[in-house]
N, C-alpha and C positions, 0 to 999 in steps of 0.2 A: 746386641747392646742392652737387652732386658736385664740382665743378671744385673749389671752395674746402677739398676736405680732398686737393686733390694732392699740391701744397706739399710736399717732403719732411720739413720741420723745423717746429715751432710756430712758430719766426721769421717765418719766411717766410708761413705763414699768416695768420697776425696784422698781417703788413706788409700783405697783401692786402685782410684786410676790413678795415683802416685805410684802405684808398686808397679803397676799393669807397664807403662813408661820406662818405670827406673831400669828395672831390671832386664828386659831385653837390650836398653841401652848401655847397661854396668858390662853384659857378658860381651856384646858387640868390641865394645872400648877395651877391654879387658883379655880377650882373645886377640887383639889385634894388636896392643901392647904387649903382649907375653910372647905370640908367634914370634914378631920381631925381637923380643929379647934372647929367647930359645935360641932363634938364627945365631946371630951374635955371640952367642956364648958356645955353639957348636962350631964356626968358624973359627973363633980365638984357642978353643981346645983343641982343634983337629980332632975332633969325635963326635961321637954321638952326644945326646941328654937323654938321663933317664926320666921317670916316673916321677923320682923325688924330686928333680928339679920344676917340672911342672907344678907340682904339687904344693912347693914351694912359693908359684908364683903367684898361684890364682888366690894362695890365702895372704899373699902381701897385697893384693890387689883387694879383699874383702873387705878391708873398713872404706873402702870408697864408695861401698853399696848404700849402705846405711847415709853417711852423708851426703850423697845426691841423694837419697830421698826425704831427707831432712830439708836440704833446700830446696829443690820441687813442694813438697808440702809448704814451706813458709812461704814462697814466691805465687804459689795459688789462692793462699788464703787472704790475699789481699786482692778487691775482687775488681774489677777496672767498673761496674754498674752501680757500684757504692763509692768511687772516688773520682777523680777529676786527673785525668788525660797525665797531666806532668807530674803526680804524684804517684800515678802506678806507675810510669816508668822510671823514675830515680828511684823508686819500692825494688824495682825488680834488677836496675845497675846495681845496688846497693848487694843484696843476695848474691848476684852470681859473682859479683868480686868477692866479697865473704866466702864465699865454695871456692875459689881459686885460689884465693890467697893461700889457703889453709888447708889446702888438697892434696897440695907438696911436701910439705913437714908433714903428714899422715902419712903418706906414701913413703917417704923415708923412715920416720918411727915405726911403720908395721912392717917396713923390710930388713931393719934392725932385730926386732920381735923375734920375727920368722927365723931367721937365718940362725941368731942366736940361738932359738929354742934346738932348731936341729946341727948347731955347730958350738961350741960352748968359747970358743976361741974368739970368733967374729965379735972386733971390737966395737963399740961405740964409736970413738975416735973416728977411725979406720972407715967407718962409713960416711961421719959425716963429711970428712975430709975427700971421699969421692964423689959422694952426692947432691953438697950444698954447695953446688955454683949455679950464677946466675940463669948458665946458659943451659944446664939442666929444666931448671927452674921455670923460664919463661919456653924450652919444648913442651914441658908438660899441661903447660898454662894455654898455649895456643890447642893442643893437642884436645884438650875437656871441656876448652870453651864451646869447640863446635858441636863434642857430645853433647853439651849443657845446654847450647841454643837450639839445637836439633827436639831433644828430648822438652824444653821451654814449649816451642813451636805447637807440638805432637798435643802436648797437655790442652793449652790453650784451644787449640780446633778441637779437642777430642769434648771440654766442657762445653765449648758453646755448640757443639753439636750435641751434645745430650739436653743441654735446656732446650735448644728449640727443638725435640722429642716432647721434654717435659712440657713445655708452655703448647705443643699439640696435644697432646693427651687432656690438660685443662682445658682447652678448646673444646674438645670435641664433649670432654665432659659438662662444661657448662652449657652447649648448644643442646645436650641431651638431656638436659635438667628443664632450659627453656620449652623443649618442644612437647616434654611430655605435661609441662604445666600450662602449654597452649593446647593440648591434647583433654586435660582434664579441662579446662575453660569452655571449648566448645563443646565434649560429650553433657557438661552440666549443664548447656543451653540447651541441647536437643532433648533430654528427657523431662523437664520441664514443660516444653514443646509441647510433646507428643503425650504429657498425660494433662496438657490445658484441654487438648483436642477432644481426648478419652471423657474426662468430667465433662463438657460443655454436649457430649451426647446425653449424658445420664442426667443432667438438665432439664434437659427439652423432654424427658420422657415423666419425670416426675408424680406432677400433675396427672400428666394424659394417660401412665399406665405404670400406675406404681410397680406393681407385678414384675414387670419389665425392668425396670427400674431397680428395683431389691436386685435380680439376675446382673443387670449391667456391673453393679457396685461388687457383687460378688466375685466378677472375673477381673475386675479392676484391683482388686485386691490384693490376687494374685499376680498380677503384673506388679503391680507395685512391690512386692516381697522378691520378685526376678528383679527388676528393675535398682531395688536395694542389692540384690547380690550379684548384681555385674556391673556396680558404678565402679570398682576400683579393678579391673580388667579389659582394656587398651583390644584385646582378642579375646573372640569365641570359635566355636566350633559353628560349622554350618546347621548342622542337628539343633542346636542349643537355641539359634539366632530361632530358627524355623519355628521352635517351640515359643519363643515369645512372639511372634508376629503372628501364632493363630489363637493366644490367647487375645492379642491385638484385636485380630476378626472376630475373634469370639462378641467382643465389645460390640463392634459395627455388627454384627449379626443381626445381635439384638435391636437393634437401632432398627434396624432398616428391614425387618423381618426377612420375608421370603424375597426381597429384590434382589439381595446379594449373596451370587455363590463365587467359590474359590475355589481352583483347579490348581495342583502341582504337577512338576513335571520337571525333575528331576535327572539329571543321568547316575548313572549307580557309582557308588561311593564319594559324590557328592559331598555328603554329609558329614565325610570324614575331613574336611578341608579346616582352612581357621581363615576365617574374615574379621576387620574391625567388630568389634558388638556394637549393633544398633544400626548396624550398615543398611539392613532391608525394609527396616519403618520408613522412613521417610518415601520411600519408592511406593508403598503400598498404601500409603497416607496422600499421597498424589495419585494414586491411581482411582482413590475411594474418591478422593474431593471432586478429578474430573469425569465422573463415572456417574455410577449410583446416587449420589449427592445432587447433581444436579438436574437429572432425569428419572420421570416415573416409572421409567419402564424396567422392567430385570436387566442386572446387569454381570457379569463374570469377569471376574479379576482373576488373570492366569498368572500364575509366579513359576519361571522355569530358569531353569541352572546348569548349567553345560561347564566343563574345563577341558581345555586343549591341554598341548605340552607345556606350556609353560602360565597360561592365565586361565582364570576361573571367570564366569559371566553369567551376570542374572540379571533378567528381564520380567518386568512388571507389565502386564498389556490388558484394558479395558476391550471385553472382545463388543461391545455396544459403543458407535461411533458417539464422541465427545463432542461437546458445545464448547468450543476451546476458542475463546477471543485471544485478537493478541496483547490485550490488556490480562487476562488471564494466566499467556504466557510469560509475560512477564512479570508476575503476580509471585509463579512457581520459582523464577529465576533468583528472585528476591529474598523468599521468603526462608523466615529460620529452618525448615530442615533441609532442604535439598542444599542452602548456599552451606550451611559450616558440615553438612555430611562434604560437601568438595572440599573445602578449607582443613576437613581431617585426613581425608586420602591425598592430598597434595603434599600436607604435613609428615605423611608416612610414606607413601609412596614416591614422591619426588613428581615427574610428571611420566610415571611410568603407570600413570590407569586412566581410564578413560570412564565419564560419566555423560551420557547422553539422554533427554527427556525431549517430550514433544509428540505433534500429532502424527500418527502415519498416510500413505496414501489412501488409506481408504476412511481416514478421521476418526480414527482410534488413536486415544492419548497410552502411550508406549515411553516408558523409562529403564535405562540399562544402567550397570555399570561393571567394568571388566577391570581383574585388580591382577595380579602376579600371586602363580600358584602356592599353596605353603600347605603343609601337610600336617595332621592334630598330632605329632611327635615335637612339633615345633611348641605348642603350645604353651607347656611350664614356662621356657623360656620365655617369649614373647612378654606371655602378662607378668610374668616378674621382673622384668626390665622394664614394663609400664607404669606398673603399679609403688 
């Protein structure tokens, strides 16, 4: 049913499922009128029909193509959603008496035509005086009316099944205009987020070690220029993601000198995958807060990545047990990146991923999240339907 909403204009569409209609119903009506004629005229000869007689028939039958499509188009264009109930129906009593009426005198004029063109004898007279009685008249009328209601019927289901096509396609289009505008609303609150966190390090070092401090701004820099060139990209590459979260560390490095080390741990071709952009900050920004941040002592943020057959999964784990209240937990629960990082994988995903944070048994603070596999061939795609 694609091809019929190509048509640039309602015209032209309308002229289409007019033809689509008429015409399997003109040949139906029209071969089954003729067969029966055919009969009849080979019984009353005691012979056969030839060629020309067929020939004959189907083109006295051809102006009737034209005017049922004539009236199909005017009886469509009066649309029952722009008028009131008793007006499109006497619209449309109005039409198919007009086609009946006037269907008969065509049929008799073009079998006059016909017959004449190939018999020069075949009078005028002669025909009418055969073919203009009542009871002709009202066969044929009964006969077109049911092609006419039939083919009416066909039209009417065939449109209101194509708009509710078209009124889903705008659906679907306007849900995908909303989500990626709720899509760019919360990736605009997470980078925010995560570069208030970045500044309020290079803050506190100021003062206490400028040195430091010049280094912090310099890698912040750099995120910043990443940060600018993947605000309007919905996906990245795992590779790409990886690269900004260790210019991330790079930041906490500095901060937190020799406390904080970072261990990857990857499966091989990983990297090759596409996850939302920005998916792994918040996991590693929660792992620093309950980690290193809040203990003097060294601590190891392990970031590892595994995908099965069908999802991809990565895990953020403090290997130095956490001081994790449950005011704290739910501190994490609350807070800007971990809640609109779920609020974008919900958005995208449906409830086909899984995000889990929290202490382990042994009170290590451990954050995951396992999303459905996608491979970087996907990506043009992706971010151009995002962006």
């Amino acid at each position: 049913m694609q091809f019929l909403q190509r048509p640039a204009s309602p015209f032209h569409r309308r002229l289409l499922i007019v033809l689509l209609v008429s015409v399997p119903l003109w040949i139906y009506a029209a071969s089954w009128d003729i067969t029966t004629m055919l009969f009849n005229m080979a019984v009353d000869a005691k012979g056969g029909v030839g060629i020309r007689d067929v020939i004959q028939q189907v083109l006295v039958r051809l102006p009737l193509l034209p005017l049922l499509v004539g009236a199909y188009f005017t009886a469509t264009g009066f649309s029952l959603r722009h008028h009131r109930a008793g007006r499109f129906l006497w619209w449309q009593v109005i039409v198919a008496v007009a086609f009946l009426l006037v269907m008969y005198p065509v049929l008799v004029a073009s079998y006059y035509l016909v017959h004449h063109a190939f018999d020069a004898r075949v009078a005028l007279d002669t025909v009418m005086q055969e073919y203009m009685h009542w009871q002709y008249w009202m066969g044929s009328m009964i006969q077109y009316s049911v092609v006419y209601l039939l083919g009416l019927v066909v039209l009417f289901g065939l449109n209101t099944f194509l708009r509710y096509k078209s009124e889903q396609v705008k659906a679907a289009q306007l849900e995908s205009k909303w989500l990626e505008a709720r899509l760019d609303t919360l990736r605009g609150q997470l980078n925010p987020h995560f570069l208030f966190n970045a500044l309020n390090a290079i803050v506190a070092l100021i003062h206490m070690d400028p040195d430091r401090a010049e280094n912090l701004l310099t890698e912040l820099s750099a995120l910043l220029r990443r940060s600018l060139a993947e605000r309007f990209h919905e996906f990245t590459t795992v590779k790409d993601e990886l690269y900004f979260v260790e210019r991330y560390l790079a930041v906490m490095k500095a901060r937190f000198e020799d406390r904080l080390e970072v261990t990857l741990k990857l499966d091989r071709q990983v990297g090759n995958h596409v996850i939302p952009t920005f998916l792994l900050v918040p996991l590693v920004e929660n792992a620093i807060k309950h980690g290193v941040a809040k203990t003097p002592v060294k601590d190891t943020v392990e970031i590892s990545g595994r995908y099965s057959d069908d999802h991809l999964t990565f895990m953020v784990t403090n290997r130095t047990p956490a001081t994790v209240t449950a005011a704290d937990a739910r501190e994490s629960a609350s807070g800007v990146g971990l809640r609109n990082t779920r609020l974008r994988l919900s958005a995208i995903y449906g409830n086909n991923y899984r995000l889990e944070y929290g202490t382990d048994n042994q009170g290590r603070w451990r954050s995951s999240v396992s999303i459905p596999l996608r491979n970087a061939p996907d990506l043009a795609y992706l971010t151009a339907s995002a962006g």
